[in-house]
ROGU-527271 format. One record per atom (N, C-alpha, C, O, CB): x, y, z. Coordinates in steps of 0.2 Angstrom, whole numbers, plus 5000, padded with zeros to 4 digits. Glycine has a CB too. Layout:
<recs>
XYZ;...
</recs>
This chain:
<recs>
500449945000;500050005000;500450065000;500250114997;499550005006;501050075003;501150145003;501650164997;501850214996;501550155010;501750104993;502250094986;501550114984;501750174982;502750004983;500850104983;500550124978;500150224980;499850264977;499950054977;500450224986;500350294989;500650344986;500550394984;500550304997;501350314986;502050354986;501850394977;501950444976;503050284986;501550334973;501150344967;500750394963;500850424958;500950314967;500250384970;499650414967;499250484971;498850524969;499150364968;499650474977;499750564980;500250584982;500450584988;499350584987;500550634975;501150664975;500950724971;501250764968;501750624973;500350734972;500150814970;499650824962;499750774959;501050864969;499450854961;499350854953;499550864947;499250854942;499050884952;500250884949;500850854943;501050794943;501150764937;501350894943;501250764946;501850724949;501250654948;501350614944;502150754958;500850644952;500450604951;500550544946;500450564940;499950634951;500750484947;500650424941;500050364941;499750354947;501350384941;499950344936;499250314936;499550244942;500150244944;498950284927;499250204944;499450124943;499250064939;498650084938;499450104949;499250034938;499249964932;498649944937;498649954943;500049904931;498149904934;497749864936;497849824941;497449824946;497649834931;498449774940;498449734945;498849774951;498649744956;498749654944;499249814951;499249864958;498649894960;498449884966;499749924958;498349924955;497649944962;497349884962;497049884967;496850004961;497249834960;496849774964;497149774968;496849804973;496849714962;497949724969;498249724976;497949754980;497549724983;498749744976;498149824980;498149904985;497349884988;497149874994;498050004978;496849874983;496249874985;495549834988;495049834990;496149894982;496249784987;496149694991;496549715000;496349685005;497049614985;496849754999;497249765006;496649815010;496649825016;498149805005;496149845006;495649905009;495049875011;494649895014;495449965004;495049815008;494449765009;494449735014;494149755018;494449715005;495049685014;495349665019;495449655025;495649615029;495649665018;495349755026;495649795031;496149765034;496249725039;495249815036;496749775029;497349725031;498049805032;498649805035;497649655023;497649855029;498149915031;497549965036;496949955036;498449965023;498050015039;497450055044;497050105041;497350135036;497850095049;496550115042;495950165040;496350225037;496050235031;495550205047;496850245038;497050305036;497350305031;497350355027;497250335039;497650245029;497950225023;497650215019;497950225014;498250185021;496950205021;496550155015;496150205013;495950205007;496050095017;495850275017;495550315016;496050375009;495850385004;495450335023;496550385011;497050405007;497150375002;497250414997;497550395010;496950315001;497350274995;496450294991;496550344986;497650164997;495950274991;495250284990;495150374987;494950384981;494850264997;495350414991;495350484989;495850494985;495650494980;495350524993;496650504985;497150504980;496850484973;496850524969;497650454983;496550414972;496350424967;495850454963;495750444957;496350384967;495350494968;494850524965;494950594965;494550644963;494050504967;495450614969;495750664968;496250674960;496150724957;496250674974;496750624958;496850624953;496550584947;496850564942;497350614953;495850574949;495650544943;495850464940;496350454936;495950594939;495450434943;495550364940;495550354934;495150354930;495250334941;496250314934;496250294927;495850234925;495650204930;496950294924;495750194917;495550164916;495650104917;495150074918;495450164912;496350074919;496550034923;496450004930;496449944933;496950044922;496450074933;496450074938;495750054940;495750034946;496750114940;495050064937;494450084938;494249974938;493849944940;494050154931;494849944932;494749894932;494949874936;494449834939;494849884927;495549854941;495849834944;495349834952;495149794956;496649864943;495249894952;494849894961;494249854959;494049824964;494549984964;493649864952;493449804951;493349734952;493049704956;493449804949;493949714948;494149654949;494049644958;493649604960;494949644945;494649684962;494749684968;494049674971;494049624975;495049734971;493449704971;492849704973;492449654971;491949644976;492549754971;492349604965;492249554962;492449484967;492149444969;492649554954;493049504968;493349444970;493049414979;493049354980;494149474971;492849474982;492449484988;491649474988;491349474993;492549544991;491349474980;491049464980;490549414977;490749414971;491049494981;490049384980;489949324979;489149334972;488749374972;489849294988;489249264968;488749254964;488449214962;488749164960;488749264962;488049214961;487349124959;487149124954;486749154952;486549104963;487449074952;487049064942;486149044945;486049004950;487548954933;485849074942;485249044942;484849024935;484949064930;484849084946;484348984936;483848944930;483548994927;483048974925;483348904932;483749054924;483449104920;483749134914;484349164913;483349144925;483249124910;483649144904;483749214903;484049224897;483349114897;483549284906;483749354905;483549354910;483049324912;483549404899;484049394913;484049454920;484249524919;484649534915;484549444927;483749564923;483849634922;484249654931;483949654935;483049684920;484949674931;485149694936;484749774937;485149814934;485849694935;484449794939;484249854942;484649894949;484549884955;483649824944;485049924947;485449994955;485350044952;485450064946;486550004959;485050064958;484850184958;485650194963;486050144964;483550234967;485550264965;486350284969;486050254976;485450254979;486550394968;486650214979;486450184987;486350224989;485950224994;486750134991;486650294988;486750354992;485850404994;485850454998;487150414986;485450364991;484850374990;484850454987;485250494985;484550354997;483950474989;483950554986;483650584992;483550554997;483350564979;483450664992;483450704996;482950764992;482550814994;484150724997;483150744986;482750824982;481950794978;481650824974;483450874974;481850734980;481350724976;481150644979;481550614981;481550734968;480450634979;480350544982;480250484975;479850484970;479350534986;480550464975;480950394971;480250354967;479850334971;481450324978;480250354962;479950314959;480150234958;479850184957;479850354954;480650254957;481150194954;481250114959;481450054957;482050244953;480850134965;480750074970;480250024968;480249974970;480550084977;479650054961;479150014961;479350004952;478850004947;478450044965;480050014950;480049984944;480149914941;479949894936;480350014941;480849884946;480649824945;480049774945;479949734941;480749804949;479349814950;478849754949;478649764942;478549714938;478149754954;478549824941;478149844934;478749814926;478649834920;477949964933;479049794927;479549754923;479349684924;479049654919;480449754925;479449664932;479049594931;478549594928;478549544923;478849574937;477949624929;477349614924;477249614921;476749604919;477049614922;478049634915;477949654910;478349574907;478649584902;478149744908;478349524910;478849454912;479349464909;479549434904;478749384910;479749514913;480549504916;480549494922;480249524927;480949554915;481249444923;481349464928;481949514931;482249544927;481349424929;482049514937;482349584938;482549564946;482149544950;481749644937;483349574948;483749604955;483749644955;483649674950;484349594957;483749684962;483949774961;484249764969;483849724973;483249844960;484749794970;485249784979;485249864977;485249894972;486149734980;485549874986;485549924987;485849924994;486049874996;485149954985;485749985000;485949975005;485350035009;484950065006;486649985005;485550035016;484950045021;485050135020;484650175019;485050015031;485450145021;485950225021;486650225022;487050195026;485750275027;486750265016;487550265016;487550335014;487050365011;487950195009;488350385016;488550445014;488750445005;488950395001;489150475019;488550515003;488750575007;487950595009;487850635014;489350645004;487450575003;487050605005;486650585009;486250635012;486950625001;486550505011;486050475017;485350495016;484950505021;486150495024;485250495010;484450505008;484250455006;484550405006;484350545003;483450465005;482950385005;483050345002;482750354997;482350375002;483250305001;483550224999;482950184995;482450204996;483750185006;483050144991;482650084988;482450044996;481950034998;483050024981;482950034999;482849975002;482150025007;481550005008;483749955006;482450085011;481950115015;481250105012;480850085015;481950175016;481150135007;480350125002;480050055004;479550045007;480350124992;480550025001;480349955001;480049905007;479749845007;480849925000;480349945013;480349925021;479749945021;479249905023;480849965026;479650015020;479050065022;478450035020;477950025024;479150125019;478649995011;477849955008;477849895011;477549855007;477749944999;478149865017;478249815019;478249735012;477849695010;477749825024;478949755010;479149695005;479649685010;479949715015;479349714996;479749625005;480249575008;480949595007;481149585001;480249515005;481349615011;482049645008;482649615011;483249635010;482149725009;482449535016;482949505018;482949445015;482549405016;482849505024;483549425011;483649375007;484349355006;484749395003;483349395001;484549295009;485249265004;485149274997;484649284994;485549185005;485749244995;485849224988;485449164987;485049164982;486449214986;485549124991;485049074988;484349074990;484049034986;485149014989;483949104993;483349124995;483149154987;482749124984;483249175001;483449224985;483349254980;483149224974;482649224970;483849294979;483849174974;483749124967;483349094968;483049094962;484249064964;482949074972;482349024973;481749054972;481249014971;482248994979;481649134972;481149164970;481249184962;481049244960;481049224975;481449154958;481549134952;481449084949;481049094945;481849154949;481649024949;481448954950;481448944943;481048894941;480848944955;481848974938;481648964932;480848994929;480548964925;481748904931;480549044933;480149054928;480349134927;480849164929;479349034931;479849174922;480049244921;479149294927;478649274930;480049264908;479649354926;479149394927;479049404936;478549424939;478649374923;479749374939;479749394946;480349434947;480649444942;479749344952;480449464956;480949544956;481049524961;480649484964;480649634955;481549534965;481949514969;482449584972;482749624968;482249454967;482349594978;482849654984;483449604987;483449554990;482349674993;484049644984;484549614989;484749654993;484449714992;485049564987;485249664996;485449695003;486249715001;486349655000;485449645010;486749745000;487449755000;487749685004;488049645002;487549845004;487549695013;487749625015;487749575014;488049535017;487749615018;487349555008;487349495004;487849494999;488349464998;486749485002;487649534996;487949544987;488749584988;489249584984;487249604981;488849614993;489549624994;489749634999;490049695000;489849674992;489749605007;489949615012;490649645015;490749655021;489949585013;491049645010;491649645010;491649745012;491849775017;492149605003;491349775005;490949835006;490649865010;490649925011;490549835003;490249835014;489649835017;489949845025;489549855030;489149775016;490449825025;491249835031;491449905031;491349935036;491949795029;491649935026;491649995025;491750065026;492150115025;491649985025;490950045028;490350105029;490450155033;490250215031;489750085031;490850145039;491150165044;491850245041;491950305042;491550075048;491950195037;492650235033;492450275028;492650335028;493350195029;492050265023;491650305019;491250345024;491250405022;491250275014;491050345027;490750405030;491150445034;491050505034;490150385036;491850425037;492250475037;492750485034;493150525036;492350485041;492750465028;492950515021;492550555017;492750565012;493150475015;491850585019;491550625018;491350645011;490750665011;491850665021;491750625005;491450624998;491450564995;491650514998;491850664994;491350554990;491250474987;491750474984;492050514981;490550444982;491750384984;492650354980;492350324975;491750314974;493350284986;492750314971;492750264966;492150224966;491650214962;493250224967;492250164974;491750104974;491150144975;490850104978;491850034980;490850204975;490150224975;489950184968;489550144968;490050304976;490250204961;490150174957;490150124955;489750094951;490250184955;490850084957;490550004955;490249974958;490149914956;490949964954;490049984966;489549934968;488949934964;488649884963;489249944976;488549994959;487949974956;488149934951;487649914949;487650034953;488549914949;488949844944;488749794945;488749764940;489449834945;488749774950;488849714954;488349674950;487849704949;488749724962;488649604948;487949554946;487949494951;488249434950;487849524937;487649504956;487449464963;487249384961;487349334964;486649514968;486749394953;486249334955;486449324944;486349364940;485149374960;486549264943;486949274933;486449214929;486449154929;488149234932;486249254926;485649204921;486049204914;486649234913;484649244920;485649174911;486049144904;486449214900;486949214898;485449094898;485849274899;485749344897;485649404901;485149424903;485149354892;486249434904;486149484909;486349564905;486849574901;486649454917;485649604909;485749654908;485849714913;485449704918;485449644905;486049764914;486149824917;485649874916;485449874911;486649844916;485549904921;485149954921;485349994927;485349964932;484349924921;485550064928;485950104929;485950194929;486150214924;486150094926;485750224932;485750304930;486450354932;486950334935;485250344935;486350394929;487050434930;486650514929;486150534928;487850414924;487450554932;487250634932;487850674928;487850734926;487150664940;488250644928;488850674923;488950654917;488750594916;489650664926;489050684913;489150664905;489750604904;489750554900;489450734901;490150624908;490650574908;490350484909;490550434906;491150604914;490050474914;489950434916;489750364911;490050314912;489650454919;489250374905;489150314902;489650274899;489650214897;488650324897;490350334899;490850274896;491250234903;491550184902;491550334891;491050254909;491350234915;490950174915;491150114914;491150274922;490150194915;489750124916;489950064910;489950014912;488850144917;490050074903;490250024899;490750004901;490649954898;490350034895;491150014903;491849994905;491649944910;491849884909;492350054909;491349964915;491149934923;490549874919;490649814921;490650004932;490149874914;489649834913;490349784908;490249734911;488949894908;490749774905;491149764903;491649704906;491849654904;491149814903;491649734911;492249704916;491849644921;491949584923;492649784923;491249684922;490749634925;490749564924;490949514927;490049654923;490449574917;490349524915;489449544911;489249494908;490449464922;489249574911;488649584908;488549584900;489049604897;488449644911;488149574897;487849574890;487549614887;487449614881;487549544888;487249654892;487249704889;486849784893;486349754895;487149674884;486749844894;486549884897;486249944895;486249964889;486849874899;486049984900;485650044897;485950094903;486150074908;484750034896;486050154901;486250194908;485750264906;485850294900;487350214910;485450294910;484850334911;485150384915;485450374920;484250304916;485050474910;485050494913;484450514917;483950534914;485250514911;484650494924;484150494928;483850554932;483950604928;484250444932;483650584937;483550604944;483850594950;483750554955;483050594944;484150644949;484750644955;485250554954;485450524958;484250634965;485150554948;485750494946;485350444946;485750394945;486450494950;484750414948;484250374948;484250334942;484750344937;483750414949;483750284941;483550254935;483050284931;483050274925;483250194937;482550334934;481950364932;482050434930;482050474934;481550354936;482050464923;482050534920;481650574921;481150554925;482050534913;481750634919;481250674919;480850664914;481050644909;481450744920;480050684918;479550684914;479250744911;478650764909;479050664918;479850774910;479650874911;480050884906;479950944905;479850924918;480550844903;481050884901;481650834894;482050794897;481350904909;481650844889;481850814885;482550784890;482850814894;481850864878;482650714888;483150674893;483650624888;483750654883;482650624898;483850594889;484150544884;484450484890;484450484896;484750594878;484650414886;484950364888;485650354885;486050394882;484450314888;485850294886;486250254881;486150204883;486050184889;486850264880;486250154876;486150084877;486850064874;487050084869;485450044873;487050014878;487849974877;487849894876;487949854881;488249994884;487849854869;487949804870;488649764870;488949764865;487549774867;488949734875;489549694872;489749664865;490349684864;489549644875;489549634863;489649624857;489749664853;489849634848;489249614855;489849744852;490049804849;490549844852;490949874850;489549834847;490349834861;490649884865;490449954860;490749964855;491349884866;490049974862;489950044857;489150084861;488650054863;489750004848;489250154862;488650164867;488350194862;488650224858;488750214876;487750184861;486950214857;486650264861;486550254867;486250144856;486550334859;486050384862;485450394860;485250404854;486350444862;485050384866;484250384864;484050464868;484250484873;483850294867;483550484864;483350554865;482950504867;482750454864;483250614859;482650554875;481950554876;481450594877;481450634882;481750524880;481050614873;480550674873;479950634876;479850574874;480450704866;479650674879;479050674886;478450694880;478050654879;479050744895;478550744878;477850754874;477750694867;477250674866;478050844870;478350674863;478250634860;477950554862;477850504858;478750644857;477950564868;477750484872;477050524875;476850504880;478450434880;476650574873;476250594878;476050594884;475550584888;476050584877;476650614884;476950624892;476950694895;477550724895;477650604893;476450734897;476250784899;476250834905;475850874906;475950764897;476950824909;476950874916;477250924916;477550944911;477350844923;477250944920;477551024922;478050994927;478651004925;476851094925;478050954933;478650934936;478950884934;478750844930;478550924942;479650914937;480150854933;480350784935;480650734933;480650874932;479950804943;480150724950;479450744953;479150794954;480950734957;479350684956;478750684962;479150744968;479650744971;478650584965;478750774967;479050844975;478950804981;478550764983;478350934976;479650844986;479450814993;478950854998;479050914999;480150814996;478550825000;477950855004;478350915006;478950915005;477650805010;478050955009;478151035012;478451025018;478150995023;477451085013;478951045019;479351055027;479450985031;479350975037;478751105032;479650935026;479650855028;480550875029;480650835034;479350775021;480950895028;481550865025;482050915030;482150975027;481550885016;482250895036;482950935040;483550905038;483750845038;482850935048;484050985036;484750955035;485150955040;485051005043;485050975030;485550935043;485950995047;486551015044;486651005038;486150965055;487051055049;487551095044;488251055043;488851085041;487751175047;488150985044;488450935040;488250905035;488750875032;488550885041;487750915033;487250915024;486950835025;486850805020;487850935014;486950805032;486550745035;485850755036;485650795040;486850715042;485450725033;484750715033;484350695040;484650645042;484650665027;483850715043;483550695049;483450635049;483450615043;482850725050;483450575052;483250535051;482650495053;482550435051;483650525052;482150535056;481450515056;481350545051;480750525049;480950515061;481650605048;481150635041;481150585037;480650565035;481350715036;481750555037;481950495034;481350465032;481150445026;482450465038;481050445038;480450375038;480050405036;479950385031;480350325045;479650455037;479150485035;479050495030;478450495028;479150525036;479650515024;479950535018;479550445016;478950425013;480950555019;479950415017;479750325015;479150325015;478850315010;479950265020;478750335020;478250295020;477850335013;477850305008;477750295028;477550405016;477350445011;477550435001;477250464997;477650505013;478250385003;478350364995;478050294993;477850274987;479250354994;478050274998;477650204997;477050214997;476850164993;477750165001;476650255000;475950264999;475650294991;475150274988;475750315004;476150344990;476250374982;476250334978;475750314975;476750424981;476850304978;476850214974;476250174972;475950164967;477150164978;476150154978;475550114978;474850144973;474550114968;475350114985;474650214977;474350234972;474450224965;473950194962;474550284973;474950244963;475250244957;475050184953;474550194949;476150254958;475250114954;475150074952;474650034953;474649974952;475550054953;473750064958;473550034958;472850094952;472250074951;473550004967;473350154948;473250164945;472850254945;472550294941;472950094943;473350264952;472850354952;473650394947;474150414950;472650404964;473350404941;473550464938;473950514942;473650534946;472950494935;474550544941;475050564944;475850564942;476050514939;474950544948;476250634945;476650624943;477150564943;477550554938;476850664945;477050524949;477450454951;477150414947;477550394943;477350424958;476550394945;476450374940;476850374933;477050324931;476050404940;476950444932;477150444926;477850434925;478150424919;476950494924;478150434931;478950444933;478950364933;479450334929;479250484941;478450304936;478550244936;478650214930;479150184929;478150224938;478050244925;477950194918;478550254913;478550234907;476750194914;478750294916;479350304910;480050274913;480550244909;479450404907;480150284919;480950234920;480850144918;481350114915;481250224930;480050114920;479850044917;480150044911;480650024909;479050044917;479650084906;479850094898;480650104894;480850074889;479550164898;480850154898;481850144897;482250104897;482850104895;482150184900;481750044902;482349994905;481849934901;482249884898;482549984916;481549924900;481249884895;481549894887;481749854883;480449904895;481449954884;481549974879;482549944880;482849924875;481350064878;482749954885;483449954884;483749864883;484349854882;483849994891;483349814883;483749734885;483049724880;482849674883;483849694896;482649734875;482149714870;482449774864;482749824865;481149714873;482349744858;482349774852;481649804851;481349784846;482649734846;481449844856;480849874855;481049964854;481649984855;480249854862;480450004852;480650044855;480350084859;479950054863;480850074851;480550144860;480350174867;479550184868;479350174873;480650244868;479250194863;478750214863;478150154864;477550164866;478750274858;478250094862;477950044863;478049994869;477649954872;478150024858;478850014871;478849984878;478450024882;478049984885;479549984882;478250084883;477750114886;477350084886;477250044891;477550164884;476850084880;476150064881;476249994882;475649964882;475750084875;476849944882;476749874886;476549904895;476049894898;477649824885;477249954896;477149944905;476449994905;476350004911;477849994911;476150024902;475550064905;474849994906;474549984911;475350134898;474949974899;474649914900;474449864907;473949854910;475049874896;475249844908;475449814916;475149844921;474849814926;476249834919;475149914921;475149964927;474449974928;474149974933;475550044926;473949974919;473250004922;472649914922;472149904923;472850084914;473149864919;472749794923;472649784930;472149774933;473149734922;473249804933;473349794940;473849724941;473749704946;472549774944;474249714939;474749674936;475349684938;475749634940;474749694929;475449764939;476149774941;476049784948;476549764952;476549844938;475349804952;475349804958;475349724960;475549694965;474849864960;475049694958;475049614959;475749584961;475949554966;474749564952;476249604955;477049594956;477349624961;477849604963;477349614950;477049684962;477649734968;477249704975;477649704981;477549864968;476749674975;476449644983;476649574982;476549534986;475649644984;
</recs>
């Protein structure tokens, strides 16, 4: 570790990349906790201070792969499904009740995540999910077994399942105060490996779809879609001309898809479901209350529900267009027909049958 230090924080000139299998190493030893907090903290920021290189983004992969554990199961296409674990704050999450509406639309579908994690400690998948009282405690093999080889079921896993090694952590990322690297590659992660796996993903920098091909890539995946989302989410704005990219292995090569809201008759004035009036304390560590927290949840899960049991609304519409994007992204359909598949889903009662 301190050979790969001596490296990689020596200023913003000086700075050299390291080769793949040195940040593995390096980042096998942060896993491990085989060097002290402060090294590893160091070693984690150094590199996002100078900018990870492509190598290097591969190597702490690999390192993170290695810790973590996965189950072929009897299914011929999976949709990996991760929003940011970091959860949101500026808006309530549609994207917890898109898996089911995929299920009904028969796929199936994982989505992991975690309870709260920095910097921002906002509403989580997993919290929504708590709140609509679903199931979000599962091994790996529990999970596989709620697939059993058929299509059109969804499954929650937990970080401590699908990377524990991560999920150790938490303790040090929260007092490294900005996000490293592995904020990104844990949404990578393919926990649970059917014959055809796919990704599904959001981002907020431009930069990123070529990150996530890389990470979709190294995975092991076949292929993916990355959304610009809401607050880096799976689910776009309904308000506001948006776009995706779809990436298959087989070309390596990312596809940009324009999404326009009016051309899908998609008609709001907001661009996220709004957070209720005066739910939301920060304090002047920029840490979120944490009973607004739960309140925040439940209020999303009720909205949800709503949503899918078919009352017209912004969540609504936020549901059946992230459904639609990630449908459209792993079928040679196009956008505007995957719609009217998940609307279909959504106004049977179909998707809410699947999310219960």
């Amino acid at each position: 570790m301190r050979q790969a230090l001596q490296r990689i924080a020596t200023g913003p000139t000086m700075s050299k990349d390291l080769t793949a299998e040195e940040a593995r190493s390096a980042m096998r030893l942060v896993l491990e906790q085989k060097v002290d907090p402060v090294q590893s903290a160091l070693f984690l920021i150094a590199l996002r201070m100078k900018r990870e290189s492509p190598d290097e983004m591969l190597g702490i992969t690999q390192a993170i792969i290695e810790g973590a554990p996965s189950l072929t199961i009897e299914c011929e296409s999976l949709i990996t499904l991760a929003d940011p674990f970091d959860g949101y704050i500026r808006s309530l999450p549609a994207s917890p009740f898109v898996p089911a509406v995929l299920a009904a639309c028969g796929e199936s579908v994982v989505t992991h995540g975690i309870d709260s994690i920095g910097p921002k400690y906002g509403l989580s998948v997993k919290r929504v999910l708590q709140a609509a009282e679903v199931q979000v405690e599962h091994s790996l093999q529990s999970a596989a077994e709620c697939f059993g080889g058929s299509v059109g079921t969804w499954c929650y896993l937990d970080q401590s399942v699908v990377a524990p090694e991560l999920e150790n952590l938490q303790l040090l990322r929260d007092q490294m105060v900005k996000r490293p690297c592995i904020t990104t590659i844990e949404k990578g992660l393919m926990p649970l490996k059917a014959r055809r796996n796919h990704f599904v993903t959001g981002y907020v920098h431009k930069a990123y779809p070529d990150v996530y091909a890389s990470l979709a890539n190294a995975v092991g995946f076949d292929s993916a879609a990355f959304i610009k989302g809401i607050e880096g989410g799976v689910v776009p704005t309904v308000a506001q001309v948006s776009r995706y990219f779809l990436w298959r292995s087989s070309d390596d090569v990312l596809k940009k898809v324009r999404i326009v809201p009016e051309e899908l008759n998609i008609c709001m004035q907001q661009r996220a479901v709004d957070l209720p009036p005066n739910t939301l304390e920060i304090n002047k560590c920029g840490v979120p209350d944490a009973s607004a927290i739960d309140k925040l949840a439940k209020a999303t899960a009720a909205e949800g529900l709503r949503a899918l049991n078919g009352e017209k609304s912004v969540m609504h519409e936020c549901i059946a267009l992230g459904a639609a994007v990630a449908l459209a992204g792993c079928r040679p359909i196009t956008l505007k027909l995957a719609l009217e598949e998940v609307r279909e889903a959504m106004n049977s009662g179909a998707a809410l049958n699947a999310f219960r």
